[in-house]
C-alpha positions in Angstrom: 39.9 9.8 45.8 37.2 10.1 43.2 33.5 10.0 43.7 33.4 7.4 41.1 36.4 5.5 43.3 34.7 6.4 46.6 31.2 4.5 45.6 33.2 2.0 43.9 35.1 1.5 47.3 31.8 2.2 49.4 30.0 -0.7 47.3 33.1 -3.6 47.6 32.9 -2.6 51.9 29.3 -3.5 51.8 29.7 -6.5 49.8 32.9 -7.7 52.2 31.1 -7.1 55.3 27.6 -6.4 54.9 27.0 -3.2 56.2 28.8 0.3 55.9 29.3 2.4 59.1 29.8 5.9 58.0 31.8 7.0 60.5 34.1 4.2 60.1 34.5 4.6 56.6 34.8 8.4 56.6 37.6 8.1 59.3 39.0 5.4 57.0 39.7 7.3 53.9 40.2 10.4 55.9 36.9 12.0 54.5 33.7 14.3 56.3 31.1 11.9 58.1 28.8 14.3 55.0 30.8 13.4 52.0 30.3 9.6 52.6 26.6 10.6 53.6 26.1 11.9 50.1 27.8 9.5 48.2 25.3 6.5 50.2 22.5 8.8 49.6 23.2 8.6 45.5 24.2 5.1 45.5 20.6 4.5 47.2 19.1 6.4 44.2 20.8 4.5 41.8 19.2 1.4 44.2 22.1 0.0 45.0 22.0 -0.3 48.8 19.5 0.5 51.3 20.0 3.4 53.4 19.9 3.1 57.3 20.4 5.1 60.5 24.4 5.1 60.5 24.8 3.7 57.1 23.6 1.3 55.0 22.8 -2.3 54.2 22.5 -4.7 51.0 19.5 -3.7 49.2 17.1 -6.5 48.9 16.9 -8.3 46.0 13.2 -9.5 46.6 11.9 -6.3 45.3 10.9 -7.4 42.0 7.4 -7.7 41.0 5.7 -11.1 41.6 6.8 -12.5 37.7 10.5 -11.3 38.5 10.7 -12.5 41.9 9.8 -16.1 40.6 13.0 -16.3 38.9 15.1 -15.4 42.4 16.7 -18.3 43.8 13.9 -21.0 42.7 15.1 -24.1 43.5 15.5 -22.6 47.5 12.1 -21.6 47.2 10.8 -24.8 46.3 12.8 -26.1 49.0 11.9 -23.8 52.4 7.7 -23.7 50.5 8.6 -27.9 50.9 9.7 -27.4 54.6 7.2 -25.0 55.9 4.1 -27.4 54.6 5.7 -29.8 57.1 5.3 -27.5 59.6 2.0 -27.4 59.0 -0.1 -29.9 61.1 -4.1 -31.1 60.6 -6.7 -29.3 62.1 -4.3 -25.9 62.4 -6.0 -22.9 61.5 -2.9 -21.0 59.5 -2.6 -17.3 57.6 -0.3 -18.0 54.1 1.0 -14.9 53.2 1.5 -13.7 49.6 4.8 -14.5 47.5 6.6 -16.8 45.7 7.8 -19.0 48.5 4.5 -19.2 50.0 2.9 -20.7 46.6 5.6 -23.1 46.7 4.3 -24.0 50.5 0.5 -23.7 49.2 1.8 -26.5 46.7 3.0 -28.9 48.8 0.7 -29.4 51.3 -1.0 -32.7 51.3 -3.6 -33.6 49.4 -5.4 -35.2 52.4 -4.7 -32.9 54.5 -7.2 -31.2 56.8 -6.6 -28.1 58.0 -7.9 -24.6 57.2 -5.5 -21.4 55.3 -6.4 -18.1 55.5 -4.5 -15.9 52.7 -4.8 -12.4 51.2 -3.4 -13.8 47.7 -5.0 -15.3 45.1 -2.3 -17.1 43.4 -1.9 -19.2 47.1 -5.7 -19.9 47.3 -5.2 -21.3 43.5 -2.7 -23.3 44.6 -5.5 -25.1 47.3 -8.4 -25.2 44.5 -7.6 -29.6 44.5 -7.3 -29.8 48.1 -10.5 -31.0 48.8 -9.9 -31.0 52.8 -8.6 -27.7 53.0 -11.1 -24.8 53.5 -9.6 -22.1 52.3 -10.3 -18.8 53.1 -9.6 -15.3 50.9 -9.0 -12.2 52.4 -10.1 -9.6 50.0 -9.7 -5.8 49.7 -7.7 -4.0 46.8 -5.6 -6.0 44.5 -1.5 -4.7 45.1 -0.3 -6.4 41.6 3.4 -6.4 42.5 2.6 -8.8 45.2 -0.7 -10.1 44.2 -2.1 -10.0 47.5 -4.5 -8.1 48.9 -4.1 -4.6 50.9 -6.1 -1.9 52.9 -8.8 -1.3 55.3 -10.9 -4.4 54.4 -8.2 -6.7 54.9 -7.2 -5.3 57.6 -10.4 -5.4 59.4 -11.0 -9.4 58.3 -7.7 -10.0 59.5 -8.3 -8.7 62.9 -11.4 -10.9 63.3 -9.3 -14.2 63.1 -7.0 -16.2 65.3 -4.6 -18.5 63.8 -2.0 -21.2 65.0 0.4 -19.9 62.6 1.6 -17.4 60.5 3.7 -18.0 57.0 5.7 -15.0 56.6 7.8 -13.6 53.4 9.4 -10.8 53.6 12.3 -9.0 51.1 15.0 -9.0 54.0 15.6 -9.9 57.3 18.3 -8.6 59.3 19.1 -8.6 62.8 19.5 -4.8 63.2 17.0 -3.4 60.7 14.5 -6.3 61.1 11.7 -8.3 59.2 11.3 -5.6 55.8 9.6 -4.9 52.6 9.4 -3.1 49.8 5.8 -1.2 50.3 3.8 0.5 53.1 0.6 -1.0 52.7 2.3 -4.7 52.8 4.0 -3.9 55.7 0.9 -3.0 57.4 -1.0 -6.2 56.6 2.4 -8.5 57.3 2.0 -7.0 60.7 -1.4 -7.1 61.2 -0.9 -11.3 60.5 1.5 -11.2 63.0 -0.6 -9.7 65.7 -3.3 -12.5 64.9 -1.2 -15.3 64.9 -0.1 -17.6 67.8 3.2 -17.8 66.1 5.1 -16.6 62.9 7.2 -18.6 60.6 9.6 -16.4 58.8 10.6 -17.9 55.0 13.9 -16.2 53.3 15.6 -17.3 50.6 19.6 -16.5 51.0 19.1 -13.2 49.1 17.2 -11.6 51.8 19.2 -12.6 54.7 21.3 -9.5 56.0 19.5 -7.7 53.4 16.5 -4.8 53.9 14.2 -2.7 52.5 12.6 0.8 53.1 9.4 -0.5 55.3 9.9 -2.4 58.8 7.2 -4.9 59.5 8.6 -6.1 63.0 11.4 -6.8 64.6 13.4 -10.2 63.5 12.7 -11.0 67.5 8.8 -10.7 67.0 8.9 -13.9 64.7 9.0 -17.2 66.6 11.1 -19.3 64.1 13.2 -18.4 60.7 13.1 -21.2 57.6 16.0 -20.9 55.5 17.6 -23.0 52.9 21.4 -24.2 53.3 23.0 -21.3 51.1 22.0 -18.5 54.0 24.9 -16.4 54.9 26.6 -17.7 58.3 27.4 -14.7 59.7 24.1 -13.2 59.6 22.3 -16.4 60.9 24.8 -16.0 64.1 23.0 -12.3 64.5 20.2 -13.5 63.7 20.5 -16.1 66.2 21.1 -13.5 69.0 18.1 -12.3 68.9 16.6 -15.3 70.2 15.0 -16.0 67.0 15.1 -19.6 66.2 16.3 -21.1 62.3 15.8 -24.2 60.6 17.1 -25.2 57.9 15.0 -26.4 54.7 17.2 -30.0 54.7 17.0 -30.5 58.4 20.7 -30.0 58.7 21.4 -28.1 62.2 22.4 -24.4 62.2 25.5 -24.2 64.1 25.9 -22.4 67.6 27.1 -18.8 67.4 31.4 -19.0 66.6 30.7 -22.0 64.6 31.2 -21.8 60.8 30.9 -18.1 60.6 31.4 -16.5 57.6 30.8 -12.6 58.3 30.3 -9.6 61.0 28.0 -9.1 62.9 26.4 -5.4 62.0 26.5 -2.8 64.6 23.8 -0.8 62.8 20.4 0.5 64.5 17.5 0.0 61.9 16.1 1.8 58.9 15.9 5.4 59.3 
């Protein structure tokens, strides 16, 4: 087989099951455990999957700067941003994290609601300018323009000085192997530092990043207390995700089904990123 065939064939395996083993592959076609090796090591420098301990996994989508990401699966944004602001309840002290799903949660919050957000991103705390109950409170520290949030030690350090009731969480994959990831060091650090003030986190993911990753682990998918997603999530990574104990709504209110219901997939036997 050709190296051109192999990647081909390496690429359709990932996109059937979600994952590549490369030990499973290699005594598929009959091939070194080194020659798949290789060929996932180019195909992650062409950015077409992400690399992990063992194999790989879809490369997230998410990874797009903050203009690009806006034009990723929109009308679920607008959707799970519409769900989480439900979630949100008066009087709640709650970190909004940077993203396009969490502008879309920054804009439907009531107007009369009474509550205070905490967020390292501008574009969010725009979004609350006319919401004349809501004090809103701007983490600042050096601008990351992909994101358009803030990063680095003075975050970090404001961070640490609150406690919230909740934590709205975005992320570029989530998978229950590889965990809550993103596309950049520094964001992973503040993601987790929000976490570690929070009560509780609130994990939002369009479709594209479920079963997906990126280089940088923020936490565990078990860390999180509760995963919104919209109704075109992939089944058979929910039922993983779901074994985590990690617990998934659904933007329309529809219930997930149990594990063995509706599934759609495999369930990954993959250790995290490397």
């Amino acid at each position: 087989m050709l190296t051109s065939q192999r990647k081909q064939h390496i690429l359709s395996v990932l996109r059937r099951d979600g994952n590549v083993v490369a030990k499973s592959l290699s005594e598929e076609l009959g091939l070194s455990e080194d020659t798949i090796r290789r060929d996932l090591r180019e195909l992650a420098g062409e950015g077409l999957l992400q690399r992990v301990h063992g194999g790989a996994l879809p490369l997230a989508a998410a990874e797009a700067d903050f203009a690009g990401r806006q034009q990723l699966a929109p009308d679920e944004k607008v959707a799970i941003g519409r769900a989480a602001a439900r979630l949100v309840k008066p009087g709640q002290v709650v970190f909004i994290d940077g993203g396009t799903t969490a502008v879309q949660l920054a804009r439907h919050l009531p107007l009369n609601l009474q509550a205070t957000v905490v967020t390292h991103s501008p574009p969010v705390a725009m979004e609350l300018a006319s919401h004349a109950g809501i004090e809103v409170v701007l983490i600042g520290g050096r601008l990351f323009r992909h994101s358009m949030v803030a990063v680095g030690s003075a975050a970090m350090a404001a961070i640490s000085r609150i406690h919230a009731d909740s934590y709205f969480m975005g992320v570029t994959g989530v998978h229950a192997e590889a965990g809550l990831t993103t596309g950049d060091l520094e964001e992973a650090e503040i993601k987790r530092a929000l976490m570690a003030s929070a009560a509780e986190t609130v994990v939002m993911a369009s479709s594209e990043k479920i079963g997906a990753a990126s280089a940088w682990v923020v936490n565990p998918v078990a860390s999180a207390s509760t995963l919104l997603v919209s109704p075109l999530a992939p089944a058979g990574a929910l039922a993983s995700l779901r074994r985590t104990g990690l617990a998934i709504l659904r933007s329309d209110n529809a219930e997930i089904p149990q594990d063995g219901a509706d599934i759609a997939g495999r369930a990954s036997g993959l250790p995290g990123p490397r």
